[in-house]
N, C-alpha and C positions, 0 to 999 in steps of 0.2 A: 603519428601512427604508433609511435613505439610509447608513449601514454597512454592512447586507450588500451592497447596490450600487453601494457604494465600493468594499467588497474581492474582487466578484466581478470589476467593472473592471479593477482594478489586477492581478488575476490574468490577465485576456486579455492584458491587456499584455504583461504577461510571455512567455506563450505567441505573440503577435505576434511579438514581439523574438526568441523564441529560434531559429523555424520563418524569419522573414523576414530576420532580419540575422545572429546567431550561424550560424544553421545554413542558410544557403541555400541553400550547395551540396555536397551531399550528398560524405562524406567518412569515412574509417574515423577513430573518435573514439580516442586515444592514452589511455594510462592517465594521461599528466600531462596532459590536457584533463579527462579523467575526476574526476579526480583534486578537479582546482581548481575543476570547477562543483557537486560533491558537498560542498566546504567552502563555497563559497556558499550552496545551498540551506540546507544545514546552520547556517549562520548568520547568515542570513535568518531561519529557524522559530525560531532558538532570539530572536533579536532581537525576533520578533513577540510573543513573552511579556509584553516592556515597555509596545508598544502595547496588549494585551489590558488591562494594568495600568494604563493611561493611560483606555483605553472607560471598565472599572468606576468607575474612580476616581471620575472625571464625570459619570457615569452615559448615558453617550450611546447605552446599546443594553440592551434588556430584561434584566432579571435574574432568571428565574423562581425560581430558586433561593435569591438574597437573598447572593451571595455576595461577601463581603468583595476588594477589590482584588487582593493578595497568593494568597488563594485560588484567583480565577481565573486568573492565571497560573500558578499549582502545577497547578490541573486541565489547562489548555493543552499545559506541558509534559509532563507524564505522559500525556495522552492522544496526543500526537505521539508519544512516544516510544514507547506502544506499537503504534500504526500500523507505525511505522516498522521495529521490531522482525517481525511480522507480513507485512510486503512481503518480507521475507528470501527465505519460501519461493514468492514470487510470481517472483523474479529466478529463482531455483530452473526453476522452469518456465517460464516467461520462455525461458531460454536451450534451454532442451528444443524449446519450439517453434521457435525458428529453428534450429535443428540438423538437425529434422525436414522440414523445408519449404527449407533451403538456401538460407536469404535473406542474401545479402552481410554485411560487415558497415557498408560504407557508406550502406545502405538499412535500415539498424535503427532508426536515429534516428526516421526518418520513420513507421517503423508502430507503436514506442510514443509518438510525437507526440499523433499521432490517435487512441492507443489507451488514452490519459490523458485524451480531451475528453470520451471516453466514459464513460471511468469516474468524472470528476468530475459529469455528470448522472447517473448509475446510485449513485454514494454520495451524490450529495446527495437524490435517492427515497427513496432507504431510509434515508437519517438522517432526514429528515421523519416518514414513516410509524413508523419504528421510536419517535423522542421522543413522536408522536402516541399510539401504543399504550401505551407504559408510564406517560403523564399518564392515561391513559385508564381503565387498567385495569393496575395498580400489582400486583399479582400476577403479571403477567409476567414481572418483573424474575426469578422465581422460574427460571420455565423458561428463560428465556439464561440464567444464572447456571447451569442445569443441561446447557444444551447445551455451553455453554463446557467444564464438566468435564469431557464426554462425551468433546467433539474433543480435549481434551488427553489423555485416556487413549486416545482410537484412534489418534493420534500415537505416545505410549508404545510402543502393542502393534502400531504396522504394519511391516509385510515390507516394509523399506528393498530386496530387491528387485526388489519391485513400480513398473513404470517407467511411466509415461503417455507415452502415444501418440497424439499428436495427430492420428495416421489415422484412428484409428478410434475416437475423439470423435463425440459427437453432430452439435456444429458443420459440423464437414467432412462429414459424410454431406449435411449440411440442405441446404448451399450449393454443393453437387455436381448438387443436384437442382434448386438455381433456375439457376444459371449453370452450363456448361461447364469446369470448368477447367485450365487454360493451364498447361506445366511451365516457359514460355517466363519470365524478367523482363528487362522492357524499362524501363530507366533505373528509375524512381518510380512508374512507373504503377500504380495496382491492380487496372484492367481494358484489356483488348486487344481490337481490332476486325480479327478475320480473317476473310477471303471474307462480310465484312458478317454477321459473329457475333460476338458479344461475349461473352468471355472473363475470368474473372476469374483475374489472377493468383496465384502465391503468398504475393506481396505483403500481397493482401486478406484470403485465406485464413487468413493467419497474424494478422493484425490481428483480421478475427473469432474465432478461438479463444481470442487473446489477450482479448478481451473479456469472454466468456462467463466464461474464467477468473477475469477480476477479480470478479466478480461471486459467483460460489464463494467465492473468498478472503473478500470483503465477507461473509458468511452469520458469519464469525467476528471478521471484525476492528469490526465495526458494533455486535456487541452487547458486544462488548468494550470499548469504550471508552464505550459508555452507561452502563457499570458503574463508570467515574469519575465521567461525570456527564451530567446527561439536557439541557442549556445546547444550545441547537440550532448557536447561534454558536461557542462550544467543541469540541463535535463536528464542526462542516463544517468551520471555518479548521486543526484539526489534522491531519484527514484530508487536506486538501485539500495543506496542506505536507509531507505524507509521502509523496501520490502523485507531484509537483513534482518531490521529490529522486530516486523510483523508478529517471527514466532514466538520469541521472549516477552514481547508485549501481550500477543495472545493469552498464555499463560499465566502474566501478570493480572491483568485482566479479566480474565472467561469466571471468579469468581467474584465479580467488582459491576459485571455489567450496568446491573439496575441503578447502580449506586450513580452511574453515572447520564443519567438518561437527558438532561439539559444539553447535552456535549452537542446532540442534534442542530442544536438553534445555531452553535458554534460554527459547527460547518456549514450551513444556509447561509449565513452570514458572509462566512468566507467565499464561498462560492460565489456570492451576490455582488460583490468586491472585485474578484478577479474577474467577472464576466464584461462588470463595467469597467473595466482597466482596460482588460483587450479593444473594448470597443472605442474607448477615448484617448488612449493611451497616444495613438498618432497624433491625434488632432490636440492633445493637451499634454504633454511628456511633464510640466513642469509641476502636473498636478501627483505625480503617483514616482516621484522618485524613490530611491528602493529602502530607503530607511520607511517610507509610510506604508510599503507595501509591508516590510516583515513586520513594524511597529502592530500595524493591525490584525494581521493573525494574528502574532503572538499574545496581543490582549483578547482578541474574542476567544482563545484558548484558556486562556486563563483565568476568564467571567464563564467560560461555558465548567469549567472543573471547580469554580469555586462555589458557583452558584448549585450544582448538582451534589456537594457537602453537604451546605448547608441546607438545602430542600430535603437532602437525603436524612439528614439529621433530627431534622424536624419532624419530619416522617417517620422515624421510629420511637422519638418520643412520646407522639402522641398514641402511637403501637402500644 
């Protein structure tokens, strides 16, 4: 106990520091800001591997699993990495919703701030519930293992398209109908008080879609990474380091999209992988030990960024 409420601490912190001192005064963030707090996070998470390896070692935090030092860092890093791989298409739509709602870009910071506080109590729900169910009733592992495949094959097969529209979102209808809302933004604010009516911005607007969103995303990236491994501590600190870098990467990224558009195939892929892990993984353990689990993300990440260069390169040449 007194580790997870070390490191859920040490994580306000961080969110303190970055809202109260890095970021206080709202500002359009440059791709070399960008840039330099995306190799931070980045190496930060990957640093935490040592400390996960330090816990086990000593044994200072439950091991339901029984898992060797070395281990649990191999499971660490492969399950960040597929978080992290998986938030791709979150920035994806990320950047659709502020397009949609015309929110600055010095005021972006501020609504994935607070739209990471959320989603760090919304994953850690359902990383609880979800470890609770599959210790529960170990058959489950069957059906995420087969939803995963599900969503990787309607990935495959959907009408790129097909564009989302955060108007006409559930969200935005919901929140239209408790508050008024305002086309006005006024500095940070996320609600407005005109002729003594309060008004939500779309500020907030955007923040709550952005949430709901996350939360859709989480229906895949949650059972996904339980199919490395079901270590509750494993699964929160990874997750929690991939939402962390989301907004630095966001901004790295949000001018880079297209460039990257094969990254797609990357996550099918992965997803296609850990679907059939969960499902064989009892019946076969000897096939999917954790060096071949990180081994193949890391390379389909790797063909999925190389190959979207080169295509993307190609692509302007002939421009």
């Amino acid at each position: 106990m007194l580790v997870w409420i070390s490191f859920i601490v040490v994580i306000f912190i961080f969110l303190a520091l970055d809202l109260g001192v890095f970021n206080k005064n709202p500002h359009i963030i440059s791709t070399k800001e960008a840039s330099m707090w995306t190799g931070i996070w980045v190496t930060l998470s990957i640093a935490f591997s040592g400390v996960v390896y330090w816990l086990y070692q000593n044994n200072y935090i439950s091991n339901p699993d029984g898992l060797k030092p070395i281990g649990a860092s191999m499971k660490y890093l492969t399950g960040y990495l597929i978080e992290l791989s998986l938030s791709i298409d979150n920035i994806f739509v990320i950047a659709i919703i502020f397009a949609s709602f015309k929110i600055p870009q010095k005021f972006q910071h501020r609504v994935l701030f607070w739209g990471i506080i959320g989603a760090i109590l919304f994953r850690g729900l359902m990383i609880f519930f979800g470890v609770a169910i599959i210790n529960k009733f170990s058959w489950t592992t069957y059906l995420f293992g087969a939803f995963l495949i599900f969503t990787a094959a309607k990935m495959f097969l959907s009408n790129d398209e097909e564009e989302f529209n955060p108007h006409e979102s559930f969200i935005y209808k919901l929140v239209s109908k408790i508050f008024p809302i305002s086309q006005e933004i006024n500095d940070q604010k996320f609600f407005l008080t005109i002729d003594r009516k309060r008004f939500a911005t779309p500020l907030f607007v955007a923040l709550m879609v952005i949430e709901v969103m996350d939360v859709v995303f989480a229906l895949d990236s949650v059972p996904a990474i339980l199919a490395i491994t079901s270590d509750p501590f494993l699964v929160f600190s990874s997750n929690i380091f991939a939402i962390l870098g989301l907004r630095s990467m966001y901004f790295f990224l949000a001018n880079m999209l297209e460039k990257f558009n094969y990254l797609e195939y990357s996550l099918i892929a992965i997803l296609t992988f850990v679907g059939i892990k969960m499902i064989l993984s009892h019946h076969y353990p000897e096939y999917f030990p954790e060096w071949v689990s990180l081994g193949f993300i890391a390379v389909s990440l790797l063909v999925g960024i190389l190959v979207s260069l080169k295509m993307g390169g190609e692509k302007d040449l002939e421009e």
